[in-house]
C-alpha positions in Angstrom: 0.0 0.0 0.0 1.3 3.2 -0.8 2.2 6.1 1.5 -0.9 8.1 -0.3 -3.2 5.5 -0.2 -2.9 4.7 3.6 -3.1 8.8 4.7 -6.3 8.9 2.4 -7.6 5.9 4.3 -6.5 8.0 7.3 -9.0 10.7 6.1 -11.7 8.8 5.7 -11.7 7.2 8.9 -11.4 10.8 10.5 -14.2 12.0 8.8 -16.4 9.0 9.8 -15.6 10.1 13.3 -16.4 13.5 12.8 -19.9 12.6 10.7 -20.1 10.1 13.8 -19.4 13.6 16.3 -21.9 16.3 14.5 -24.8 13.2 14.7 -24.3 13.1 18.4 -24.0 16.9 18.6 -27.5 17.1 16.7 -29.0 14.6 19.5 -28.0 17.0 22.3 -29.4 20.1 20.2 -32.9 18.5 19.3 -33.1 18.0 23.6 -31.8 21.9 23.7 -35.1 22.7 21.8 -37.3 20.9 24.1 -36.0 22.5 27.1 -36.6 26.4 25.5 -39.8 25.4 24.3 -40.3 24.4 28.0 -38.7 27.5 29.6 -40.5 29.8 26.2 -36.8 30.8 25.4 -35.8 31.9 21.9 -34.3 29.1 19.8 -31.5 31.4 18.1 -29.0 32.6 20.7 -26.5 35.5 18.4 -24.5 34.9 22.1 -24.5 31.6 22.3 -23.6 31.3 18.9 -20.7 34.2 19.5 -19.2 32.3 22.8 -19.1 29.0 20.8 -16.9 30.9 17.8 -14.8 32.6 20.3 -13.8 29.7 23.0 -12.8 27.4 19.8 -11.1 29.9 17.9 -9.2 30.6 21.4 -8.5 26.7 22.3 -7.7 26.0 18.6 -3.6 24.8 18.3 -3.6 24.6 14.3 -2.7 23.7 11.7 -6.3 23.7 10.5 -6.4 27.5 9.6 -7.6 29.5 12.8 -10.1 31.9 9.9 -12.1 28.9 8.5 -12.8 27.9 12.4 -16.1 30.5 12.3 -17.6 29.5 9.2 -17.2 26.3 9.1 -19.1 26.2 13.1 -21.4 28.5 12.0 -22.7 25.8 9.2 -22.8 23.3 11.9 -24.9 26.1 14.2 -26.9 26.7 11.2 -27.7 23.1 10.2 -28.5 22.3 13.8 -30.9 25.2 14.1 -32.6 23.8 11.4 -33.4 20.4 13.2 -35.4 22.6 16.2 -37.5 24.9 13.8 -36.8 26.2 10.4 -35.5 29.6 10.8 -37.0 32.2 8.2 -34.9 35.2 7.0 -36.3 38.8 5.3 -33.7 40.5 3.2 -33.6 42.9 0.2 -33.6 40.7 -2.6 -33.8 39.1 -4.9 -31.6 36.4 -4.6 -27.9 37.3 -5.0 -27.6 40.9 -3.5 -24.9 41.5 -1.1 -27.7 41.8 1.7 -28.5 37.8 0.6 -24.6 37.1 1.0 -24.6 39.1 4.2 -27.7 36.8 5.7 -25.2 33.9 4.6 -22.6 35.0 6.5 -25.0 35.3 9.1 -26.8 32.6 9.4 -25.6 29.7 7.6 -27.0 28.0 4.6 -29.4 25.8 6.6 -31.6 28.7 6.9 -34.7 29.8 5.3 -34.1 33.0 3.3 -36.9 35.1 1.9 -36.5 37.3 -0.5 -38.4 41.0 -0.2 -38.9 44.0 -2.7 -37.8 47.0 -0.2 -36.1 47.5 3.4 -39.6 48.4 4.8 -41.0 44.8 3.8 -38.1 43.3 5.6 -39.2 45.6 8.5 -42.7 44.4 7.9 -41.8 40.5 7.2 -40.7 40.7 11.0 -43.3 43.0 12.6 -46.1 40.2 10.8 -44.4 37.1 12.0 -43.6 35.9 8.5 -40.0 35.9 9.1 -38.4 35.7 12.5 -35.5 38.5 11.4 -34.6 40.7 9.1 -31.7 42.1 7.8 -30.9 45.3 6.7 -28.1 47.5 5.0 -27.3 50.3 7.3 -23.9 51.6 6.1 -20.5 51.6 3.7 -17.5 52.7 4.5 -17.0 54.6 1.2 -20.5 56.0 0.9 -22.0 56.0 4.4 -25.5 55.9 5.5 -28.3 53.8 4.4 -30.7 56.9 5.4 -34.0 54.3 4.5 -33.0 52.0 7.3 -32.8 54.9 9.8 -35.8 56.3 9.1 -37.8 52.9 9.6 -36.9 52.7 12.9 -38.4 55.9 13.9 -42.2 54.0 13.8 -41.0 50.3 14.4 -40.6 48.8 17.7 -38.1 45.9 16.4 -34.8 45.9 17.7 -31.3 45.5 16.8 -29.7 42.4 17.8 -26.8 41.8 16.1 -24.8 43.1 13.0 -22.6 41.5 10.2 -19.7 43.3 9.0 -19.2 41.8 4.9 -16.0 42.7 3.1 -17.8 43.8 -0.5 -16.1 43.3 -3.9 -17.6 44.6 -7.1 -17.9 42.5 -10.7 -18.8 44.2 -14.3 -20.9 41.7 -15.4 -22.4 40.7 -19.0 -23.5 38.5 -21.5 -20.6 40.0 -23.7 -16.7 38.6 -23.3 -15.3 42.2 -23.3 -15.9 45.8 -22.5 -16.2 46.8 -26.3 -19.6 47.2 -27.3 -21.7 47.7 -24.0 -24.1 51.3 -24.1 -25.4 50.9 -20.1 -24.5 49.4 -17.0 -27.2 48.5 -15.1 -26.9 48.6 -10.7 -28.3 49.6 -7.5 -27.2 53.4 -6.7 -24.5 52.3 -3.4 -22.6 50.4 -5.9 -22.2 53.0 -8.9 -20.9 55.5 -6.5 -18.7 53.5 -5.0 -17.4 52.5 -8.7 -17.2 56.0 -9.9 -13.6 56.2 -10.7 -13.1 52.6 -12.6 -16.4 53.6 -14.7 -15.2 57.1 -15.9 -11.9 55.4 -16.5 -13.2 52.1 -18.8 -16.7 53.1 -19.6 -16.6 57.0 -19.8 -20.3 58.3 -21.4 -21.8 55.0 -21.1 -25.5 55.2 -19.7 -26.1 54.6 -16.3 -29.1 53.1 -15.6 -29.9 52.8 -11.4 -32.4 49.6 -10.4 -33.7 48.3 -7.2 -30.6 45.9 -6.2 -27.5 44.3 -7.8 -29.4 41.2 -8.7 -31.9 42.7 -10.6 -29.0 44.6 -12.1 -27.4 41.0 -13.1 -31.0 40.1 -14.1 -31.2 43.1 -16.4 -28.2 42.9 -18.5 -28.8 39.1 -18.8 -31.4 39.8 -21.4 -29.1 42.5 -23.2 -25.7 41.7 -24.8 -25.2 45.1 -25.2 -25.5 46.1 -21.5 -23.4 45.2 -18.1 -24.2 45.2 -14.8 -22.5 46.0 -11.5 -23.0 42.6 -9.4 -21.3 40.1 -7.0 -19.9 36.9 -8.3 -22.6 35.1 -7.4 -24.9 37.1 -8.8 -22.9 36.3 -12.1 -23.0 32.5 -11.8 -26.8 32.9 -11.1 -27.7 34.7 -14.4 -24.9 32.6 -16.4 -22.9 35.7 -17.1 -19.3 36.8 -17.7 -17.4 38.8 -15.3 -15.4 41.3 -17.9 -13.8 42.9 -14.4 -13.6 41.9 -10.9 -12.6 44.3 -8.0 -13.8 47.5 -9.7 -15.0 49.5 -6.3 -12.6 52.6 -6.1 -11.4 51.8 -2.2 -9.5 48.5 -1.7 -11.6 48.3 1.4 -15.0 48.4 1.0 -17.3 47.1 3.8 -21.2 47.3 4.2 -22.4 47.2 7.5 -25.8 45.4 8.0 -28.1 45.1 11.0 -30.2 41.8 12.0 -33.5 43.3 13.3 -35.8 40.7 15.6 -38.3 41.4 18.7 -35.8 41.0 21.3 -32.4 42.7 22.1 -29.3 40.2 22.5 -27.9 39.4 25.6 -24.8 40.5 27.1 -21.7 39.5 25.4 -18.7 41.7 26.3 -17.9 43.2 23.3 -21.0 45.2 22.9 -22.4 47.7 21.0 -25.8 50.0 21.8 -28.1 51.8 19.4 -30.6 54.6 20.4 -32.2 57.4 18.6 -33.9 60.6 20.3 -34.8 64.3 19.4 -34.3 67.1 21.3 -35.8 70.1 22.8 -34.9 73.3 20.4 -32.6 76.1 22.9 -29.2 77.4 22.0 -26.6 74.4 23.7 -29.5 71.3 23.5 -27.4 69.0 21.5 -23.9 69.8 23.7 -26.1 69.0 26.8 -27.1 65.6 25.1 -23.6 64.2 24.9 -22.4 65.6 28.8 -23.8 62.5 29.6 -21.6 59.8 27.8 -18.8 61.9 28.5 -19.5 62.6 32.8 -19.6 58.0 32.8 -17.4 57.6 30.0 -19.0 56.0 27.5 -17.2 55.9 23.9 -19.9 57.2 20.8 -18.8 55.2 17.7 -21.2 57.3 15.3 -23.7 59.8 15.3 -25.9 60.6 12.9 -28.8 63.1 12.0 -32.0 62.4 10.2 -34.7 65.1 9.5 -37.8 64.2 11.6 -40.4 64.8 8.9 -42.2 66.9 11.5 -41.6 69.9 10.9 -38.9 71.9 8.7 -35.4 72.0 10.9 -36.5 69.0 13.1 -34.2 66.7 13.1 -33.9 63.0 14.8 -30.6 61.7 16.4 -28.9 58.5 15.8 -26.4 57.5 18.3 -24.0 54.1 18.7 -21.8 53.4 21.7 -19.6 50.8 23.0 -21.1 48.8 25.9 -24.0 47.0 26.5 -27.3 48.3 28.0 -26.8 46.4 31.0 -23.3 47.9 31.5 -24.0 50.7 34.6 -22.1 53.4 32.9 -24.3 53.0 29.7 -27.2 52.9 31.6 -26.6 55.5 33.4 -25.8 57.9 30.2 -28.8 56.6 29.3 -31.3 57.8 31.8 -29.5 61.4 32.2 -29.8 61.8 28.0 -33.7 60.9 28.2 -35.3 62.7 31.2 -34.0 66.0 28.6 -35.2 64.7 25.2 -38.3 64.9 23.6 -38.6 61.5 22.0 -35.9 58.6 23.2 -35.5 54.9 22.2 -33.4 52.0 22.6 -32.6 50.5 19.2 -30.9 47.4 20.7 -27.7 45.7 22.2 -25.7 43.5 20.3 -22.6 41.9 19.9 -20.1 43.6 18.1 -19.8 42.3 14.2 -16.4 41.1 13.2 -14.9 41.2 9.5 -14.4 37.9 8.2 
């Protein structure tokens, strides 16, 4: 027997013992279930799922490659989720947007993604029951704010409870082999202004046309040889079409933040992260006397953010995030000095802090 031959026999056995390992692990999740159902506890735990990541990444000696620890786990999470109660998904779809890759990320392909026109039917998938969360864009780090997703909170009651941080890459995309011959490029808005540089460069006068999402982009230029799209790679494998260029976004590092929006808040993790929103009353020195709080119990703001209200002209609404967690004192105590002197306050949510993967 050759040397090859007996360390592939090696392998096999190995991975009967982990098959063997993930079928015992799924007897001990199906008698998780039961006892939340009993105690009426919430099947996904975003903690629970963190602490697991965490404590193997931590114990883990190599040489299996310490950055496939998370997804790989988070398949097995996902999977075994799957055996308690199928988990359904809203996102801004269709099928093949970056917010479908974020979810993912997220959740694992075990779960039950649906697929929803705008960001408020993804608010509304989860305020009816139809979906169990939602997730949202809320930010990029070349163009900034998803103002849409702000505003929704303003009448929802959902909170935040956790985020996914996804490292985004953009692909022209087209029926056609090469750049020569293509008269429009199809995309969602975020993703031609964060190509702005590469399309006056290779495509200068060519017609933009803005669509709902990248997919329908992809979708688009699928029935059009003469037209391209700005899409993901997946996209492109979806609608059978050619990327011409990969990597065209003008910053190397391009990141959307998204937010995963449910009924309840997460629990405590550590590494935390709070959300709130308020308006103030309007005298001269009202918004420094909002932030003497955070800065009397030391609280770090990560962003702030300003919204008109839709009141009235020169009304505007407040969007604050903050390191901690809302059962940290110091938080808490901001907290309760910022809203006995604001006219409208609310906790968005606490929720683990997303990592890039």
């Amino acid at each position: 027997m050759t040397e090859l031959k007996q360390l592939r026999e090696q392998i096999d056995r190995i991975d009967g013992q982990i098959l063997k390992l993930l079928n015992q692990r799924a007897e001990v999740v199906l008698k998780v279930a039961g006892a939340k159902s009993r105690e009426k506890l919430e099947l996904y735990d975003p903690l629970r799922e963190e602490e697991i990541c965490q404590r193997l990444e931590r114990e883990s000696k190599g040489p299996f490659p310490g950055q496939a620890i998370r997804p790989v786990f988070r398949e097995i999470i996902s999977a075994s989720l799957s055996l308690q109660k199928p988990m359904y998904v809203a996102y801004l779809g269709p099928q093949a947007t970056f917010t479908h890759l974020a979810c993912m990320q997220k959740f694992g392909l075990s779960a039950q993604f649906v697929a929803v026109r705008g960001i408020e039917d993804v608010f509304g998938a989860v305020e009816r029951g139809r979906s169990n969360y939602g997730v949202v864009p809320v930010e990029n780090s070349t163009e900034g704010i998803v103002s849409h997703t702000l505003d929704m909170f303003v009448e929802s009651d959902l909170k935040i409870c956790a985020e996914i941080l996804l490292s985004v890459s953009h692909c022209l995309v087209s029926r056609a082999e090469q750049l020569k011959g293509i008269t429009k490029v199809y995309s969602h808005h975020q993703p031609v202004a964060q190509s702005r540089r590469w399309l006056r460069e290779h495509l200068p006068g060519v017609e933009i046309i803005e669509v709902g999402s990248t997919a329908q982009a992809a979708e688009l230029a699928g029935g059009d040889p003469a037209s391209a799209a700005i899409a993901s790679e997946m996209a492109a494998k979806l609608y059978n079409l050619n990327i011409i260029s990969d990597r065209i976004e003008d910053a190397s590092s391009n990141f959307t933040r998204f937010l995963v929006i449910g009924k309840t808040s997460a629990k405590k993790c550590g590494v935390d992260k709070t959300s709130i929103m308020f308006s103030i009353k309007d005298r001269i020195g009202a918004l420094h006397a909002m932030l003497d709080p955070f800065a009397k119990y030391q609280v770090n703001l990560t962003k702030i953010e300003s919204r008109p209200s839709r009141r009235k002209p020169w009304d505007y609404i407040f969007y604050v995030d903050m390191q901690g967690h809302l059962e940290d004192p110091p938080v808490k105590a901001a907290l309760d000095d910022l809203e006995r002197e604001t006219l409208r306050f609310k906790i968005l949510g606490s929720y683990p802090v997303g990592s890039l993967e």
